[in-house]
N, C-alpha and C positions, 0 to 999 in steps of 0.2 A: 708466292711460295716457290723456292726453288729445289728442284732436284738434280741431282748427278746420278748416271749409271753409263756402263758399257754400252756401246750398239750391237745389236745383234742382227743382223742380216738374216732373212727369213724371206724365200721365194718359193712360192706353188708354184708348182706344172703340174697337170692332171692328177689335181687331187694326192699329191705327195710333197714333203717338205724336206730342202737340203737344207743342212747346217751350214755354217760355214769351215768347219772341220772336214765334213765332207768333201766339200768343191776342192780343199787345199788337195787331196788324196787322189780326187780324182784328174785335177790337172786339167791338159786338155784332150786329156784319152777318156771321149764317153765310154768303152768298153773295159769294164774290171773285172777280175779274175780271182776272188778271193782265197782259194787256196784252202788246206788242212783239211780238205774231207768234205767242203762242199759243194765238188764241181757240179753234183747231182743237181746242185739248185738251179734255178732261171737266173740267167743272169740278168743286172743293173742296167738299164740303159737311160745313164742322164741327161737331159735336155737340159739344154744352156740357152736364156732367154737371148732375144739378138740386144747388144746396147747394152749389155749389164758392166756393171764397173767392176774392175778385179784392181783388189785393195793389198798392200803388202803387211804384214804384222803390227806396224808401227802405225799404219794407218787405222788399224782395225781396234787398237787398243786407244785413241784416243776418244779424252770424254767429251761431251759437249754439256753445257748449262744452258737449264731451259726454265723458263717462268711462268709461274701458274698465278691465275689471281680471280677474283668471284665475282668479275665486272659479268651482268649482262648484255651483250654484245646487241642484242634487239632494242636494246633502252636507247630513248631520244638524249641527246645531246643539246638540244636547240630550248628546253622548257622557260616560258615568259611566265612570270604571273604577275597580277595587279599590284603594287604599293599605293593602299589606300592613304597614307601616310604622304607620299609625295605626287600623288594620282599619276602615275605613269607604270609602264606596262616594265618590269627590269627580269633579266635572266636568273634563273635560278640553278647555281651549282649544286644544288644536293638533289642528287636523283637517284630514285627509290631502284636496287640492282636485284629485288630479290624475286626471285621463280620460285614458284608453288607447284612441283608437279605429280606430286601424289599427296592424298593428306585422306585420312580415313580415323575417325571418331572409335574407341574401343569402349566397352561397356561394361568390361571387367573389373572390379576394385577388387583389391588387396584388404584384409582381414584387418590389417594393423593400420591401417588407412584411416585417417580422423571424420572423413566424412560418414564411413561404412559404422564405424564409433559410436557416432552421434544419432544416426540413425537404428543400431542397435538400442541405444541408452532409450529413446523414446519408444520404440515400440515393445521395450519390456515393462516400459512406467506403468502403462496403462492395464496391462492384463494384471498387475500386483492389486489397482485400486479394485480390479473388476471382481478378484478372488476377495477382499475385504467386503464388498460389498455385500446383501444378500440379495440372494439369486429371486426375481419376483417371479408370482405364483402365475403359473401358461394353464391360461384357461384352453378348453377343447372350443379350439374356430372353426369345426362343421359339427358342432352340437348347438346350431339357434333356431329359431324362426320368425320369419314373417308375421305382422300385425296390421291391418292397412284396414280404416276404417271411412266410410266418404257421409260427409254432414247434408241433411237437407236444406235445401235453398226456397225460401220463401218467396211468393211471387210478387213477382211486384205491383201495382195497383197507383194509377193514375188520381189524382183528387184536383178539383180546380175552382174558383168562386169568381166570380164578380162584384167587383166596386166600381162604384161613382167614383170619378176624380174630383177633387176637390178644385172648386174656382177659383180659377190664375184670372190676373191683373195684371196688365202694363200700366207701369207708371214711368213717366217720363218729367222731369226737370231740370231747371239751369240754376247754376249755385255761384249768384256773382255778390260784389261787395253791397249793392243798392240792395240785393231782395233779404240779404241777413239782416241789414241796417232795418230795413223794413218790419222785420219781421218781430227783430228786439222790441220795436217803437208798438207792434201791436200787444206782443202778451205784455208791455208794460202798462195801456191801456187798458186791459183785460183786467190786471193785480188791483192797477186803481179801483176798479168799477165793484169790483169785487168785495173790497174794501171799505167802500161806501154802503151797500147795497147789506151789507152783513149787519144782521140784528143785535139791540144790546142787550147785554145781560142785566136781568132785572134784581131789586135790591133781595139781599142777601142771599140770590144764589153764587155757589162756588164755582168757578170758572176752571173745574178741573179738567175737563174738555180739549181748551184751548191750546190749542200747538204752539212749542215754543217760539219766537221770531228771535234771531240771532243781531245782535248790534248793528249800527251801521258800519264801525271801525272792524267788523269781520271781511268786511266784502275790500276792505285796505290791505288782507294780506297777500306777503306776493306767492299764492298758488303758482307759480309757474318754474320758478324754481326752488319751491318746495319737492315737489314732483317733475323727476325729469321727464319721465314719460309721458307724463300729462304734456310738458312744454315742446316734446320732441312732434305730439299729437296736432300740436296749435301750429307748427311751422308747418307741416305737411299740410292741413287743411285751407290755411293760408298761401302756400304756395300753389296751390290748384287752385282756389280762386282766383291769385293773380291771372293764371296760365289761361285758363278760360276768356279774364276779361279779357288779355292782350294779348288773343289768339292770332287776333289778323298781323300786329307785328312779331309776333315769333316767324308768324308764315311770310312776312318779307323780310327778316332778319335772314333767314337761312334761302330760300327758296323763290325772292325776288330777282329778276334778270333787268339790266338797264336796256331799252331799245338800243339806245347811242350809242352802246358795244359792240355791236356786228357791223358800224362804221367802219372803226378803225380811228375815228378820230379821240385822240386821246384828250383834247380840251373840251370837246362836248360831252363830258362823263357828267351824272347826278349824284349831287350828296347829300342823301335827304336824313333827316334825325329818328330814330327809332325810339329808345325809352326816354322819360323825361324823370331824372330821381330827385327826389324832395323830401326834405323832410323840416317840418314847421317850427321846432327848435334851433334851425339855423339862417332863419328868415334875418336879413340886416348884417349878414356878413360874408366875407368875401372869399371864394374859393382858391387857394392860394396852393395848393399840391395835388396830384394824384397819381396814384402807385396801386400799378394790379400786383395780387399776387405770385409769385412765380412758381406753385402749384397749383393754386384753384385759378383755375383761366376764366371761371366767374366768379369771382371774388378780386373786388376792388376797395379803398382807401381813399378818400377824402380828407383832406386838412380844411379846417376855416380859421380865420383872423382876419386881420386888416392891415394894410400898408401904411396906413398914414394913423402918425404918432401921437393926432389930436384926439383919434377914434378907437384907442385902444380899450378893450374889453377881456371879457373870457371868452376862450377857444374851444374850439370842438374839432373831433376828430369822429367820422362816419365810417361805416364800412357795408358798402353797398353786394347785393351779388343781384346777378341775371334774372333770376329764378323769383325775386322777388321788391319790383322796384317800386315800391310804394314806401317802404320804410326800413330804415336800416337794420344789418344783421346785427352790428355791435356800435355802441356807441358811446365816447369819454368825451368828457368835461374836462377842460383844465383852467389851471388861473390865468395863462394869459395867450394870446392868439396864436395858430399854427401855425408854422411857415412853411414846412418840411418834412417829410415822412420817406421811410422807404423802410421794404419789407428783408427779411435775412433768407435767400438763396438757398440755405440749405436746413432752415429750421422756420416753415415759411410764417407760422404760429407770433416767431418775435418780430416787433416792430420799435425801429428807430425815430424821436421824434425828436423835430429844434421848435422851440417857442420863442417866442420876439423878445422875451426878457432875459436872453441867453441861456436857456437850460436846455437841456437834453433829458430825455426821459424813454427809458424800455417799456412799452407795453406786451402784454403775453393776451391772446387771443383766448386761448385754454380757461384761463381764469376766471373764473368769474365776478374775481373784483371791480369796480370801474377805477381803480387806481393804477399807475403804473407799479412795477416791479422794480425799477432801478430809476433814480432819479439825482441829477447833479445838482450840488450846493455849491456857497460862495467857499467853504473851505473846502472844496475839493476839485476847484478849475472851473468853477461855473466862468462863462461867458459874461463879459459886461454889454454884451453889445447882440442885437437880432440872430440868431442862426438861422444861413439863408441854404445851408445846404447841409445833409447828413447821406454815408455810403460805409454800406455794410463789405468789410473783407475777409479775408479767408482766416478762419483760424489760427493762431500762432503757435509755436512748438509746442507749451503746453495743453493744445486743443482748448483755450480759451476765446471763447467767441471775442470781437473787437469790429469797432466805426470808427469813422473819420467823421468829422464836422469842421464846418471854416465859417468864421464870421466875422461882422463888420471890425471887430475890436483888433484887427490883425492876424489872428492865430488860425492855425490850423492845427487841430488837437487829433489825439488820438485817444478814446476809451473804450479800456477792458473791461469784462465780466468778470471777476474773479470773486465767485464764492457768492456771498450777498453784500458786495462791493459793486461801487464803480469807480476807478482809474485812471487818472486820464495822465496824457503825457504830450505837451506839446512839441510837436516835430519839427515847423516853422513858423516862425513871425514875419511877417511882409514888412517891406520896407518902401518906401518912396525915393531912394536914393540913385546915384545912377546905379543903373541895371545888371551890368556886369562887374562891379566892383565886388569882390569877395564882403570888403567891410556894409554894405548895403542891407544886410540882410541883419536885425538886432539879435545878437544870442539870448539866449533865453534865459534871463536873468530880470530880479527886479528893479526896474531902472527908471525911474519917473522922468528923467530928464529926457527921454529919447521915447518917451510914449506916446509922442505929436508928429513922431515921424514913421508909424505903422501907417499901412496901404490896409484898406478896408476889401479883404475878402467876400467874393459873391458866389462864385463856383467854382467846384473842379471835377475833373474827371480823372480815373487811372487807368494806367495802359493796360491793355488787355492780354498783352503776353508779359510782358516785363512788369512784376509785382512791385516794386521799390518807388516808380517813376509818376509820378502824375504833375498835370498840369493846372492854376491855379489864376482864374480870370479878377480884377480889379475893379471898384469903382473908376479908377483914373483909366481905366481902360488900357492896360497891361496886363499883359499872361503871361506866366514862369512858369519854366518848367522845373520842379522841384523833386528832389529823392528823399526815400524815409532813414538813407544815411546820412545826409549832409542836413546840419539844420543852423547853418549858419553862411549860406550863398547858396546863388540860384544856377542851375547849368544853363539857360541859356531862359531869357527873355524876348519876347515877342511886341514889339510896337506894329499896329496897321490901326487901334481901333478911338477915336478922340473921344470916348463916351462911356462911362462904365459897360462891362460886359455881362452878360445877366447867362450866359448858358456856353458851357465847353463840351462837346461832346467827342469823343473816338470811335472812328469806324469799327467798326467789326470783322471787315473782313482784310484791311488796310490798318494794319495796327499802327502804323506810323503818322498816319491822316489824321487832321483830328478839324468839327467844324468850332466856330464862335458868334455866338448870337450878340450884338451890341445895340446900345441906345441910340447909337448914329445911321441907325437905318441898314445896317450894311451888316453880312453871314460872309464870313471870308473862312477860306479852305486853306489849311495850312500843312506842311509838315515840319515835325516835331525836330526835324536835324538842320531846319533852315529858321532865320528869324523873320523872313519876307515873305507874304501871301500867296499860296498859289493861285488863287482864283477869289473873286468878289463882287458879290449879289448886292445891289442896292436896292431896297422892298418898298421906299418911299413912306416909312412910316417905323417908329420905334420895334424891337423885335426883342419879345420875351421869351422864347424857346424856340431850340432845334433840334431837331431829333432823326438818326439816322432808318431809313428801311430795314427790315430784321429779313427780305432778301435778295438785294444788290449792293454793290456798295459805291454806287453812283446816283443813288438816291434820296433824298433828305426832304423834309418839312420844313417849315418854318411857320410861328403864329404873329401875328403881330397887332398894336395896340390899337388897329382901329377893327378888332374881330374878325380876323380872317386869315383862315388855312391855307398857306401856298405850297405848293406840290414843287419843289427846285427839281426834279427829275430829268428833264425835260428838255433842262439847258446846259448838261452834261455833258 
């Protein structure tokens, strides 16, 4: 803001002010003499500060410009604040210049005021409804009185009797399979005797008397699951019998300690056997898979069949649990021997199975069919040859469950669940040819002339992080590493084994490791980006499975053909 004016010079001395009109009259003669009539007065005497400036006309008329403006003079200059935006502390030009130095609240409104308005409007509403309404009738509220009445209390009276208790018994017994069997074997004794010992009816009386006896083809129906409750009654009571009988190994199943452990020596450990599970329908055949489930941690699977092609039969498939090892929970028949089984990870109910006459078939645990639910034919990719392996994988976009299966006929298929279908699609065909030749691998086409040059699949396994990938062991004793893209060459082939391979396994915690069991006596450790061995066990005896520790991943099994467990840990 600028303004222009005149200066005006303006000095006190004791409490009087000269003009500057003044001082011009008075000069430098403090003593004036005004004249016309007022010698009578006191006269003037002006003091002249010492240092004062005496200015000429032209001086005194000039203007000067001066500038106003509404800065706060106390306001900081210096203000930082945060940028959250670039995290650093930056200056901030705009600073707040305004002073507050009086401020005081009035409580007055104005008539015409909309607020004073509106609160007019509302408090006239109400007295209009209250004049509409009628006025309710005012009783007189000091014309009542008091009533207070007090009830008599009855006394109270003690009554008491005495009783005999009635005679308790301890009874104590043990409820095992011998004393039931036992016990059947007497009241059947009993019905006999009964039976004989019962008088006959003489001629022409009516034998209206006689209680009905029900057929013998009644006692053939199956009560058990007629009535689920009944059936759910028979496992429960049967499962406490077991429990009872094999108390002592439950109590070293859980709660045995080995001496040899507080050694330290780790070859002096014991490995003694706990339950022995049987069951008489599968007497004369040979146990050929087993697969726990991967939600009931006591519930396991059983496959039976045969290996050898003289002695083939029908198969059976068991399903043992803990809680009950005398006879199995669930149990299927099929037309030809098991080879293979494994359970679905996240639907633990369905089960994958390979039979030696190349089919694959779903069983559903829920059901109470003994048939399977999904089963392959020759028109729909059945197998010409054993399936020596089956592995359940993850859902596909459409959340359609799906397996893998590989078998002796070359293929490795892939079948869907779609609907009350089964699909199959084969991914690769093995080949015997050289190993890294793109052409080696036969497209999947039907080609009779090139059907003597498939390599007979035994197992595989799939990488544990990389879904696409898995590897793919050989009678000729060859393992490819194959993907679910490429179905016509292998990425990278693996020679170290002269023997068919019978078990691929992948670490778990070593995604890229992976072991291989062979007929040449020999478990070599391999990685999957190299085609040479990194390490190799020789067990002195054929080796049908390896299997990695579920916690280190320098630890592995092996079993091999003359019955025995070796611990590879060891020589890690």
């Amino acid at each position: 803001m600028k303004s222009t004016r005149r200066t005006k010079i303006v000095d006190t001395l004791a409490g009087r002010s000269l003009s500057t009109s003044s001082m011009k009259s008075v000069g430098a003669d403090p003593e004036v003499n005004t004249g016309g009539g007022e010698d009578w007065l006191p006269s003037k005497t002006l003091l002249k500060p010492p240092g004062q400036c005496i200015l000429n006309e032209k001086e005194l008329n000039e203007e000067f410009t001066r500038i106003l403006n509404a800065n706060n003079p106390k306001a900081p200059h210096n203000v930082a604040r945060f940028n959250h935006k670039e995290h650093i502390f930056k200056a901030s030009p705009n600073v707040d210049h305004l002073v507050v130095h009086f401020e005081f609240d009035g409580y007055l409104v104005f008539k015409e005021d909309a607020i004073n308005a509106e609160d007019g409007e509302s408090s006239v509403a109400p007295a209009v409804e209250t004049e509409e309404k009628k006025k309710p009738l005012l009783r007189n509220q000091f014309n009542f009185s008091e009533r207070a009445a007090q009830t008599f209390n009855n006394p109270t009276r003690e009554r008491s009797s005495n009783t005999e208790p009635p005679p308790t018994r301890v009874l104590e017994d043990e409820v095992t399979q011998f004393s039931i069997y036992d016990a059947y074997c007497e009241d059947a004794l009993q019905k006999e005797k009964a039976a004989k010992e019962k008088p006959r009816a003489g001629k022409g009386q009516k034998d209206e008397e006689k209680p009905g006896i029900l057929p013998s083809e009644a006692h053939n129906e199956d009560v058990y699951n007629k009535n689920a409750e009944f059936g759910k009654s028979i496992i429960i009571i049967e499962r406490m019998a077991n429990q009872n009988t094999y108390d002592d190994i439950s109590q070293d199943y859980k709660f045995w300690e080995d001496a040899s452990d507080e050694l330290g020596d780790r070859k002096s450990g014991t490995l003694l056997p706990l339950w022995k599970f049987v069951c008489e329908k599968t007497k004369r055949k040979q146990v050929t898979a087993v697969c726990w489930n991967p939600k009931s941690p006591d519930l396991f699977a059983v496959a039976y069949g045969s290996y050898d092609f003289s002695k083939q039969g029908p198969g059976m498939i068991a399903c043992f649990t803990l809680k009950n090892p005398s006879y199995p929970e669930y149990l299927y028949i099929t037309d030809s021997g098991v080879l293979c089984l494994d359970f679905h990870p996240q639907h633990p109910s369905m089960m994958a199975v390979g039979l030696y006459d190349g089919s694959v078939m779903i069983y559903n645990l829920q059901k109470k069919s003994e048939g399977p639910i999904f089963k392959s034919t020759t028109s729909k990719g059945k197998h010409t040859d054993p399936v020596w392996q089956v592995c359940w994988q993850k859902d596909d976009l459409d959340d359609n469950a799906n397996f893998f299966s590989v078998s002796s006929d070359g293929r490795v298929s892939q079948w869907t669940l779609i609907k009350n279908e089964l699909i199959h699609t084969d991914v690769i065909r093995l080949s015997i040819e050289a190993l890294n030749n793109p052409a080696s691998v036969i497209p999947i086409k039907h080609d009779e002339e090139r059907l003597f040059d498939l390599a007979e699949g035994c197992c595989f396994d799939f990488h544990k992080k990389i879904d696409h990938l898995f590897v793919v062991g050989t009678e000729e004793g060859k393992i490819h590493k194959c993907s679910k893209a490429y179905n016509n060459q292998y990425l990278l082939s693996f020679e170290g084994h002269s023997m068919g391979v019978y078990t691929v396994k992948y670490n778990p915690f070593l995604c890229d490791v992976f072991l291989s069991a062979s007929a040449d006596w020999t478990v070599k450790l391999w990685d999957h980006n190299s085609s040479k061995p990194l390490m190799s066990f020789d067990l002195s005896c054929p080796v049908g499975d390896v299997a990695w520790a579920p916690y280190s991943s320098s630890v592995f099994a092996a079993c091999t053909a003359d019955g025995k467990l070796n611990d590879v840990g060891s020589c890690l």
